[in-house]
N, C-alpha and C positions, 0 to 999 in steps of 0.2 A: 585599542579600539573599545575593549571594554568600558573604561571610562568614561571616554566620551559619550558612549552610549548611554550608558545609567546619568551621565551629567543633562542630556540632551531630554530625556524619560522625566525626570526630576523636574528639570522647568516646565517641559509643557504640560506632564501631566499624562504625557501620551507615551503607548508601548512604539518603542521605533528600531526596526531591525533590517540586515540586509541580508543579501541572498551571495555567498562568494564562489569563485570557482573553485577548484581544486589548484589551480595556479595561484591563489591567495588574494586574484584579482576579485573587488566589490564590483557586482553587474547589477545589482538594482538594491535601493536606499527605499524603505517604507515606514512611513508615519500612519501606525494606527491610530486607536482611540483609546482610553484608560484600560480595556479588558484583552484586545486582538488589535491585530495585527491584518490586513487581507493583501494574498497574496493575487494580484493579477496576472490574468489568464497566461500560460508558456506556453510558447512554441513546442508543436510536440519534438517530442527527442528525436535525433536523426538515430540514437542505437536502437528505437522498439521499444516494447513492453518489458524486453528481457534483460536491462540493462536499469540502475538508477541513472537519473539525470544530470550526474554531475556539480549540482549546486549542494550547495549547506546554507540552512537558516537559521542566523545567530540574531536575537531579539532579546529585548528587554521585559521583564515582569515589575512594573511598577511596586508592587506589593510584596514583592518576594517570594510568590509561589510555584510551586515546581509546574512541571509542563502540566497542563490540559487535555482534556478531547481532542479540542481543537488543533491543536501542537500537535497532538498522534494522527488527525485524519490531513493534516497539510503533508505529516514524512510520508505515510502511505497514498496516497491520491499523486502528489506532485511527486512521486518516487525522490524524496530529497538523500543526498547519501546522510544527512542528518540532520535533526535542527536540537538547537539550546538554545536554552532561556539563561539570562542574567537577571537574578535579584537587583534591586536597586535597593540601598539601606537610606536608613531615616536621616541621613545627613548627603544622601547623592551620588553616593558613590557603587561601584560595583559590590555587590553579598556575591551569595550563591552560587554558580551554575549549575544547571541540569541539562543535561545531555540524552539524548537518544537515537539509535538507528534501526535499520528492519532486523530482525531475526534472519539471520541468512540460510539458516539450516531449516529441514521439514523432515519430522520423525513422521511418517505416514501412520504408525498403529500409534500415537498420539495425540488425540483431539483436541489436548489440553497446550502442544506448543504454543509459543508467544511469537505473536503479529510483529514483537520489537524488542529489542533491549534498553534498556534507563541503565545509564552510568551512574552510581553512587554520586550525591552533587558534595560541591568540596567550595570554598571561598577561592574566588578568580583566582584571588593572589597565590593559591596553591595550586592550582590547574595545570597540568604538566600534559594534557591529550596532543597528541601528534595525530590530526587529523590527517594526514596523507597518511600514514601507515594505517590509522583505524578503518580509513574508506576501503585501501589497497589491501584491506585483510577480508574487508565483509566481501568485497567482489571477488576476491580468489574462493570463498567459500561458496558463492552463489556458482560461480563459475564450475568447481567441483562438483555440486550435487549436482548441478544441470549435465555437466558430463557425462556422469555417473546413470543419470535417467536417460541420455538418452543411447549411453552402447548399450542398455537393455531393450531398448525399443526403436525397431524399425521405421515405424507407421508414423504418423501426425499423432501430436499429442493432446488431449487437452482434459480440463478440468467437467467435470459432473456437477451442476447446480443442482439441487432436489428442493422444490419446496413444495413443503407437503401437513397435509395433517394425518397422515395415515398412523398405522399401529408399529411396532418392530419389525414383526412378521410378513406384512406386505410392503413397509416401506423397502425391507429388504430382498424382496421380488421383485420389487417394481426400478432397482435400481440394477440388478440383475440382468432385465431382461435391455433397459438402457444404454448398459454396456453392450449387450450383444447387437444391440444394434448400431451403435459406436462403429463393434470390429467390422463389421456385416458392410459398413461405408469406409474401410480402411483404415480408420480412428482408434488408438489407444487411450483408455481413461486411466491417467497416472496418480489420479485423486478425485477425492467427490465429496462437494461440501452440503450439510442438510440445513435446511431453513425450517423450522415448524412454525405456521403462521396460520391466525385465529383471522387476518384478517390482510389480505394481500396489498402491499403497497402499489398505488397505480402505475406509480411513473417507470421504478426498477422490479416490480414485483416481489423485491426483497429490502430489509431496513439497511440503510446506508453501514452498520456497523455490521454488519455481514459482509456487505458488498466491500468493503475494504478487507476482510480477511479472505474474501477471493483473492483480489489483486495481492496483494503479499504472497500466498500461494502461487498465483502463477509468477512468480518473479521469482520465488524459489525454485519451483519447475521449470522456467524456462518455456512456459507454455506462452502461446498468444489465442488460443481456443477456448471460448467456454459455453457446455452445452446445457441447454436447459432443458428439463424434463415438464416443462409444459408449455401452451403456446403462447406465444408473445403477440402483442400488435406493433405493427411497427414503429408504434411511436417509442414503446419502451425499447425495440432493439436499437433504433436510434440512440436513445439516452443510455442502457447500457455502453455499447460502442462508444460514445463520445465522453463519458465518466473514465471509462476503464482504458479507451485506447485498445482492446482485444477485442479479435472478432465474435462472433454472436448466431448461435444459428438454435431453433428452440425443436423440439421432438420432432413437428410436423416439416419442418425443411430438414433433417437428417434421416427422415423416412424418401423423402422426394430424392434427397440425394442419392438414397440407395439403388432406387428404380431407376438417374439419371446413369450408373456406372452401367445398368443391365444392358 
């Protein structure tokens, strides 16, 4: 497949990749343009937010250069169990691969974990990945930690958005008292991500490179909740919800919530 691929990239000019299952079956064949690749809209998954989706995305890099942005927000957004890029060298054929999946693990007193892992890239012709075992490892490990969270916790789980420009000392009262309002509606906060913003995005209230290191978090967790600590319109919890696939409820509906339990 390689081959063909970097042979097919070489003529047109164009990056061209597919999406495969985990059974080895190709489910969709994409012709980009010189630089991407765009992947059309999926079906959401029948397992949830808590689960990847079963596909891998193996594509072409006309130029030879390792994954992108773009390449990390397709594994994170479309939960891929991985996507690689194949170099194409100056006479057509497969270079490089580079490989990458989610971080399946989450050190919670770590803020520095990683969103993904990048496999060392190696010449196709050396390439030995046995993608059914590297999938069948990140999902037993997703699978663990989620375990692991939740014989600790009773309650519904979910993630804490903060975004804020506050100081240390109030951001961390004002997340405090969040949680207690969390427990107060039956909710455990099993993590809380912070946003410091000079200048609030309209549509998700938060920059899209954030909003993916949510999603990675909660796929770690296991969660399909994420709460925000300030109000939303509905236009963004719509757009939230329809990016992330997890439900969406902002301070003043988990205040209402509380008074609907009384």
């Amino acid at each position: 497949m390689a081959r063909d691929l970097a042979r097919w990239s070489y003529e047109t000019g164009r990056q061209i990749g597919c999406l495969i299952g985990r059974d080895g079956s190709v489910e969709m064949v994409i012709v980009g343009d010189a630089r991407s690749v765009f992947i059309p809209e999926l079906p959401k998954s029948r397992e949830g937010r808590s689960r990847l989706r079963g596909l891998r995305l193996v594509h072409t890099h006309i130029k030879g250069e390792p994954l992108t942005q773009d390449d990390f927000m397709d594994l994170v957004f479309l939960r891929l169990d991985c996507v690689a890029a194949i170099g194409v060298d100056n006479h057509g054929g497969p270079g490089k691969i580079y490989i990458a999946h989610i971080f399946p693990g989450r050190n919670s007193t770590n803020e520095n974990t990683p969103q993904w892992v990048t496999l060392p890239p190696v010449p196709c012709s050396d390439a030995s990945v046995n993608f059914s075992e590297l999938i069948e490892s990140i999902e037993e490990e997703l699978e663990r930690h989620r375990s692991t969270m939740e014989a600790r916790v009773d309650s519904d789980r979910a993630l804490l958005v903060a975004v804020t420009d506050r100081d240390h000392t109030d951001l961390d009262s004002h997340i405090n008292e969040m949680r207690e309002l969390a427990r107060a509606a039956g909710i455990k906060i099993v993590d809380t991500v912070v946003q410091r913003v000079r200048k609030v995005n309209p549509r998700f209230l938060i920059g899209k490179g954030k909003l993916s290191e949510i999603m990675v978090r909660a796929l770690q967790h296991g969660v399909d909740l994420l709460i925000f600590d300030r109000e939303l319109n509905p236009s963004q919890v719509k757009a939230l919800t329809d990016a992330t696939e997890l439900r969406v409820v902002d301070r003043t509906q988990l205040i209402l919530d509380i008074f609907a339990q009384r």
